[in-house]
C-alpha positions as CSV (number, residue, x, y, z in Angstrom):
1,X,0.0,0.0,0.0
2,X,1.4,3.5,-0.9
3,X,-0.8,6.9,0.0
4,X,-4.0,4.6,0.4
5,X,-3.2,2.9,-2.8
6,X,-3.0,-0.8,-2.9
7,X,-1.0,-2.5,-6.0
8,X,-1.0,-5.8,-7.4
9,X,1.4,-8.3,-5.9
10,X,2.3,-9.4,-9.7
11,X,4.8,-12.3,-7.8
12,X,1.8,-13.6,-6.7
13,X,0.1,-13.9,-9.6
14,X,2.5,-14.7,-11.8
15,X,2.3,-18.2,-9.8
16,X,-1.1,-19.0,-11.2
17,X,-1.1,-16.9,-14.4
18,X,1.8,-16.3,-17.1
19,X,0.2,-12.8,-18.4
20,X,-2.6,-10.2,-17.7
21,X,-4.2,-8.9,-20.9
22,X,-5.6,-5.5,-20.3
23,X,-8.6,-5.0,-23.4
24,X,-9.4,-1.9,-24.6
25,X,-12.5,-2.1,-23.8
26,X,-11.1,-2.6,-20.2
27,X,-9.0,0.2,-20.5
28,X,-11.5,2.8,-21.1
29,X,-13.7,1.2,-18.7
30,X,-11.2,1.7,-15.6
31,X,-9.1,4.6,-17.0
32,X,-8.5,6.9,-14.2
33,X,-10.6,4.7,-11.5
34,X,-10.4,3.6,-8.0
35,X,-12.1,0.3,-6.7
36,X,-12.5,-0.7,-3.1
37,X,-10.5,-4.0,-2.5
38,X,-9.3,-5.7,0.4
39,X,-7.0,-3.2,2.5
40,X,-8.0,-0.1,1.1
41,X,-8.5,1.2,-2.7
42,X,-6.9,-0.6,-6.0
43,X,-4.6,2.1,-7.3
44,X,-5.7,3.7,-10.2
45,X,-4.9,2.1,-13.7
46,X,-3.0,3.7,-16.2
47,X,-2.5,1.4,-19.4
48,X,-2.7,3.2,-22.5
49,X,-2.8,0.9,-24.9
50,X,-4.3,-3.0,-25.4
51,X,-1.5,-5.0,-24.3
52,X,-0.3,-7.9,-22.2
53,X,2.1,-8.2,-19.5
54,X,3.9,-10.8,-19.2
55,X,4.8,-12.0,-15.7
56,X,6.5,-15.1,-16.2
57,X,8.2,-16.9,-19.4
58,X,5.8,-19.9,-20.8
59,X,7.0,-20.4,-24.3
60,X,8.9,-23.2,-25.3
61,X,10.8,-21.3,-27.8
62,X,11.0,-17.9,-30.5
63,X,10.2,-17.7,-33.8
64,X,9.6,-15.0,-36.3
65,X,6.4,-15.0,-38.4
66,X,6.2,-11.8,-40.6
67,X,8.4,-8.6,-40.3
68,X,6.3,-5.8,-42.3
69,X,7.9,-3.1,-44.4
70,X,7.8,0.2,-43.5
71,X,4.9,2.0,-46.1
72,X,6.5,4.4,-48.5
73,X,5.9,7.7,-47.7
74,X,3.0,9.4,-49.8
């Protein structure tokens, strides 16, 4: 907890989950909000855009798929 905030333990839930994806339809729905929770008030998110952190590796390896050119400027 910081100034009444309280944050995500991410440790924590990187044990039963390997990402969070926040939707944009999530993101405008919280933008800028506090919820009650237990030990005070979830501290306001911020994500700008749809994205997903990850909290823990879970692939078993990399590989590219597509690189995309750059557009020619008009």
């Amino acid at each position: 907890m910081h100034n009444g905030s309280v944050f995500s333990d991410w440790r924590r839930v990187a044990q039963d989950y390997a990402g969070v994806h926040m939707t944009l339809r999530a993101i405008v729905a919280t933008q800028g909000f506090r919820f009650p929770v237990e030990g005070g008030l979830a501290a306001a998110p911020y994500w700008d855009l749809e994205s997903v952190l990850w909290l823990r590796w879970c692939f078993s390896g990399l590989r590219l798929v597509e690189i995309t050119p750059p557009r020619d400027p008009e």
